[in-house]
C-alpha positions in Angstrom: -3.0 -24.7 2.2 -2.9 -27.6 5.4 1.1 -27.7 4.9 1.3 -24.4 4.7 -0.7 -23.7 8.0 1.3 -26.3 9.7 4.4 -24.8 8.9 3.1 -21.7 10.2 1.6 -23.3 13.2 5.2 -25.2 13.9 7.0 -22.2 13.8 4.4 -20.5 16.5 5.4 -23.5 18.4 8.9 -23.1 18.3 8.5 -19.4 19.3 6.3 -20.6 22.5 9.2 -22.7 23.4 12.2 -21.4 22.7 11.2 -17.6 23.4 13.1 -14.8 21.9 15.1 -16.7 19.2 18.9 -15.7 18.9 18.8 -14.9 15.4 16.0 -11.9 16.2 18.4 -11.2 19.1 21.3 -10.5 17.0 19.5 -8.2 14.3 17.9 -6.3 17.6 19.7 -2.6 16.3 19.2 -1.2 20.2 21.1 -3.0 22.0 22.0 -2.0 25.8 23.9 -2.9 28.9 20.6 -3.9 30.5 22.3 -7.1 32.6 24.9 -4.4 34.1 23.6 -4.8 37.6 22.7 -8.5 37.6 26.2 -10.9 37.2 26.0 -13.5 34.3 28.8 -15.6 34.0 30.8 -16.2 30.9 29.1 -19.9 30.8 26.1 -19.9 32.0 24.9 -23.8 32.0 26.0 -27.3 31.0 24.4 -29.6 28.7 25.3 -33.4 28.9 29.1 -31.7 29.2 28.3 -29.0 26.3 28.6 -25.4 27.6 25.8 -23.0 27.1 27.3 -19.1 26.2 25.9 -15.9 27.9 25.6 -14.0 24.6 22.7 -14.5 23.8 21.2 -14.6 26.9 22.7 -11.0 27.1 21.1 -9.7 24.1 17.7 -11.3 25.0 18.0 -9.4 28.4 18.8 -6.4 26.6 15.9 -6.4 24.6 13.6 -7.2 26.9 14.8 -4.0 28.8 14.0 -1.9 26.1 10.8 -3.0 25.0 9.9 -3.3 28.6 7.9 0.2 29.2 9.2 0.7 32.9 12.4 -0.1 35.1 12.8 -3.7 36.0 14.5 -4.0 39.6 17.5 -6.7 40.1 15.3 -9.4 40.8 12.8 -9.4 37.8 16.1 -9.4 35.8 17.3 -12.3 37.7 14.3 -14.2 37.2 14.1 -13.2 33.2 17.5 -14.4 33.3 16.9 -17.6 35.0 13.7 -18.3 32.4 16.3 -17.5 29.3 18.6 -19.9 30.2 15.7 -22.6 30.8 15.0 -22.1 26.8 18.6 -21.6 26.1 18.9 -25.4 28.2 15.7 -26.9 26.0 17.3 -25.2 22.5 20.6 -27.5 23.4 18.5 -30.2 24.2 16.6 -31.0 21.3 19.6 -29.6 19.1 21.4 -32.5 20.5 18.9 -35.1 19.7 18.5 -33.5 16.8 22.4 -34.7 16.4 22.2 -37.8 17.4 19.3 -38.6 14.8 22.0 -37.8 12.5 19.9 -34.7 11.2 20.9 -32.6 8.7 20.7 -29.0 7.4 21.2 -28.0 4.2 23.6 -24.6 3.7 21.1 -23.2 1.1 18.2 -23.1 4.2 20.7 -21.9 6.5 21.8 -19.0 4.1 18.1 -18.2 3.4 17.8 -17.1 6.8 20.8 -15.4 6.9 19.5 -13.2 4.1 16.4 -12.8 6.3 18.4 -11.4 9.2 20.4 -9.0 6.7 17.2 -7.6 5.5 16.6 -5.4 9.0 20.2 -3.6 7.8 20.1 -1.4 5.0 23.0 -3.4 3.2 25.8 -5.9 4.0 28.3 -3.2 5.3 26.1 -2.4 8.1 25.4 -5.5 9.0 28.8 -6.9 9.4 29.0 -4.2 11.7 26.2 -4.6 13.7 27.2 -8.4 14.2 31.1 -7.3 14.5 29.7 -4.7 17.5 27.9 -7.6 19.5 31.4 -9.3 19.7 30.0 -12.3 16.8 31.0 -13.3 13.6 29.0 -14.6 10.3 29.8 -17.9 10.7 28.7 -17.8 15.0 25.2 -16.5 13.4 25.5 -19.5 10.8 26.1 -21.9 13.5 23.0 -20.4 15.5 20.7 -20.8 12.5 21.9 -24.5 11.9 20.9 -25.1 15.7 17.4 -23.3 15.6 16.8 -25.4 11.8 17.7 -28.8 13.6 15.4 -28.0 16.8 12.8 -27.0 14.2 13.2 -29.9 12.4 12.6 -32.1 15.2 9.6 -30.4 17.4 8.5 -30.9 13.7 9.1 -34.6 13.9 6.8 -35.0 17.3 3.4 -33.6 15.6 3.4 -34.5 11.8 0.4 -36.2 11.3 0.0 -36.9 15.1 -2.2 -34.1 15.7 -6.0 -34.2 14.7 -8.8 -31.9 14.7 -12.0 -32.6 13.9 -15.1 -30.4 12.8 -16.9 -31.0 15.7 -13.9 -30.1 17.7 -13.6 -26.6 16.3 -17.6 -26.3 17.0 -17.8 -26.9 20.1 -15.0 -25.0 20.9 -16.8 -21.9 19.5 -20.4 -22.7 21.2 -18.6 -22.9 24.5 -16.4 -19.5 24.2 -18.4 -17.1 22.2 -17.2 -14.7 24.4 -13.8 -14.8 23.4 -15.0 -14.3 20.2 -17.3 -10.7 21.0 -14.9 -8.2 18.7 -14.5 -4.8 20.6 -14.9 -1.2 18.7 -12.4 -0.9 15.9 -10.6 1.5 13.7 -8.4 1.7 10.6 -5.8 4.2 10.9 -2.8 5.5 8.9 0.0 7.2 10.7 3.4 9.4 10.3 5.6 8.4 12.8 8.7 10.6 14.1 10.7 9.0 16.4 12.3 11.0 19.2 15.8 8.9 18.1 15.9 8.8 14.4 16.3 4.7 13.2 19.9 6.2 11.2 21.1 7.4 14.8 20.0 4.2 16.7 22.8 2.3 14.5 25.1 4.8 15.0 25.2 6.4 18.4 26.5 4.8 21.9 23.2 4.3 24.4 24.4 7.0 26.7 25.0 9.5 24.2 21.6 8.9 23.1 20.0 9.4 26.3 22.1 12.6 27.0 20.6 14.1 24.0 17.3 12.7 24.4 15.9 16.6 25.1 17.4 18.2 22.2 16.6 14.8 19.8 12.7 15.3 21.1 12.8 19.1 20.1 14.3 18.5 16.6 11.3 15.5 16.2 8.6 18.0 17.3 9.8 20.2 15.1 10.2 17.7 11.8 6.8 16.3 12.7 5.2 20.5 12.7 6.5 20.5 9.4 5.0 17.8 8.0 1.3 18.3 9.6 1.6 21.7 7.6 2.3 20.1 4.3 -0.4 17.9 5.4 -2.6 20.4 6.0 -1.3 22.1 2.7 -2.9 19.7 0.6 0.2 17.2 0.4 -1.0 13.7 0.1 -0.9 11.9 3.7 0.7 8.5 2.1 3.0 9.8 0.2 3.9 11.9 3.5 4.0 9.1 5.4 6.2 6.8 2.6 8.5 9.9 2.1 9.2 10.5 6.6 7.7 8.1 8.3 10.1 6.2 10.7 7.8 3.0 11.4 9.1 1.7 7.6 6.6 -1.6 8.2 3.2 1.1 7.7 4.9 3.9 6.0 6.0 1.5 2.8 1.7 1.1 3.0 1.4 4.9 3.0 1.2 4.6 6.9 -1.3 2.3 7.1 -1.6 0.4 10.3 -4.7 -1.9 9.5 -7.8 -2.0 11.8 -6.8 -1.6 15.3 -8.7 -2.4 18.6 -9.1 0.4 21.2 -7.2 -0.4 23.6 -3.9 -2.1 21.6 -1.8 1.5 21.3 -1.2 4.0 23.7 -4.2 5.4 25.4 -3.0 9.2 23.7 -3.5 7.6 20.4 -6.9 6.1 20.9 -8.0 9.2 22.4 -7.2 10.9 19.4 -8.6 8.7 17.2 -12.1 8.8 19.4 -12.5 12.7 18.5 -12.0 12.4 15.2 -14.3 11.3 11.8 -13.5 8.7 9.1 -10.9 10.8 6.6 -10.2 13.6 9.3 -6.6 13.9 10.4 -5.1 14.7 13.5 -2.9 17.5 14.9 0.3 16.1 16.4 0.2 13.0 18.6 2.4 12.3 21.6 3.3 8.8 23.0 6.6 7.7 24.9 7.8 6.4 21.3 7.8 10.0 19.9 5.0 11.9 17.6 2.4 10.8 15.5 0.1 12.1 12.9 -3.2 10.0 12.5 -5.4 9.7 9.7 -9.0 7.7 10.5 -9.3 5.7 7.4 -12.7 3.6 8.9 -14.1 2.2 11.8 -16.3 -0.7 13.0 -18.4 -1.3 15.7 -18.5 -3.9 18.2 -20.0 -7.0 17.2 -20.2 -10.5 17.7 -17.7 -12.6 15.1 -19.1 -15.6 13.6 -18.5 -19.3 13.1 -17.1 -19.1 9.5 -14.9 -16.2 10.3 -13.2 -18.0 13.3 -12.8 -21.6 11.9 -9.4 -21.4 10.8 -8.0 -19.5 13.9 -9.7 -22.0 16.6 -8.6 -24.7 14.4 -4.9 -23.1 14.5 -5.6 -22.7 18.8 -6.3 -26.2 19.3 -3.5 -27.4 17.0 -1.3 -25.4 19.2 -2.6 -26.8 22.6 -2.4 -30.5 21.7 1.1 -30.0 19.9 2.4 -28.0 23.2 1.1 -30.9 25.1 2.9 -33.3 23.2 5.8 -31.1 22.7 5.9 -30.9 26.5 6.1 -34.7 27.5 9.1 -35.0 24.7 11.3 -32.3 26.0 10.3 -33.5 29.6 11.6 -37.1 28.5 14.9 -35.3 27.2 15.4 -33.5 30.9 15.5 -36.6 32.7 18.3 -38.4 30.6 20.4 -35.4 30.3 23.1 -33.9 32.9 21.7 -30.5 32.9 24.1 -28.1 35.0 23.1 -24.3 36.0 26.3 -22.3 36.9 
């Protein structure tokens, strides 16, 4: 159980560090010209003499764009540029310690991730294209995975067993802050999610052409999703409903189920819903900027104050976290200041 939480709590670490990994960048299935209007160079930074590529940095920008719910100016993409690079510039760093330690990676861990990336495609073919369309090939992702392993493997190296946290630590933590630890009116819903661009589209379409048909796409998903509330409200079962249309595949493979939800988290439209409605009732058709919903109030809870036992293992987890970034910190800041580090 302890190794297990530290392998989850080192890979938590790696994510705070290094940001938006490459691998997730290259299995993002939306990606756009987002960096059109802000210039990044073919190279975008040198590393003791080893050039950094914009690729990924492209793709991270790209993403960002989309999940970002509003327009971001020049600027803001300049500066998310500038912090992508910073990681990008760490990633090399530690890889290359990593390669002077003489550290190795075995090819069956490298192709286990591989197989982790292909499962977001619905088999090989479509992946090969997917990478093939982001100008990379098998063996580039192969040689990204290797680098993210060996950095892994090393911010691994600077808190195994160096880290400690006692009982008393954890208490005290919770006596100061129970605050933080006051949960906020809940709910556990189930949805059927339509999106206004179908998932099978997404892979398929250019970006423009998309967005030039985003006004006929959202009529066709208001109509799909009036469909199924009237099977719904015919008696059809709402998981199988959701497992059989559903376009968010994480819930609907649960029969929609999202878990329990504070208000708050999802868009105001779907919390308002969900505030009108009793445990088991189900909603007419929901609106959000991702497309339409149909919500089914599975059971609520009210606010109330969470207690010692139920928040051990997470403050445990949060300290962890804080003393490893600390120590994390002082390591990569000892790598920065023997290295020739170069922006371009």
């Amino acid at each position: 159980m302890l190794v297990s939480m530290r392998r989850e709590l080192i890979f938590a670490l790696i994510v705070l560090i290094f940001g938006l990994a490459p691998i997730a960048a290259y299995a993002d299935e939306n990606h756009t010209n987002a960096e059109d209007d802000v210039v990044i160079p073919d190279v975008v930074a040198k590393v003791n003499g080893v050039e950094i590529k914009s690729n990924s940095i492209k793709f991270q920008l790209s993403s960002a764009m989309r999940k970002g719910q509003r327009k971001f100016s020049p600027a803001e993409k300049r500066e998310i540029v500038s912090g992508l690079i910073d990681k990008e510039i760490v990633r090399e760093l530690v890889h290359q310690e990593g390669k002077a330690a003489k550290v190795t990676i075995d090819s069956e861990s490298v192709e286990k991730e591989i197989k982790s990336v292909m499962k977001a495609y619905k088999n090989k073919e479509e992946f090969v294209k997917a990478i093939k369309a982001r100008g990379i090939t098998e063996d580039d992702l192969r040689s990204s995975i290797k680098v993210d392993l060996i950095a892994k493997k090393m911010i691994d190296d600077q808190v195994r067993g160096k880290i400690k946290i006692t009982d008393e630590d954890v208490k005290n933590y919770y006596e100061s802050n129970k605050k933080k630890f006051f949960r906020p009116e809940a709910y556990r819903a189930s949805h059927i999610f339509i999106s206004i661009f179908p998932p099978e589209l997404i892979r398929t379409t250019p970006i423009n052409e998309l967005k030039a048909r985003k006004e006929e796409l959202d009529k066709e998903a208001k109509n799909k999703i009036d469909d199924i509330l009237w099977e719904s409200k015919s008696g059809a079962d709402f998981a199988e409903l959701a497992k059989k249309y559903s376009h968010d595949s994480a819930s609907a493979q649960n029969g929609g189920d999202l878990d329990f939800i504070y208000k708050g988290v999802f868009d105001p439209a779907f919390d308002e819903a969900i505030s009108k409605m009793k445990v088991g009732d189900v909603s007419d058709v929901v609106k959000t900027p991702y497309g339409y919903h149909i919500v089914k109030l599975e059971e609520t809870k009210p606010a109330e104050q969470a207690t010692f036992a139920e928040m051990e293992e997470v403050i445990q987890k949060q300290l962890f976290l804080e003393k490893a970034k600390i120590k994390v910190e002082k390591y990569l800041q000892g790598l920065r200041k023997k290295a020739k580090i170069e922006i371009l």
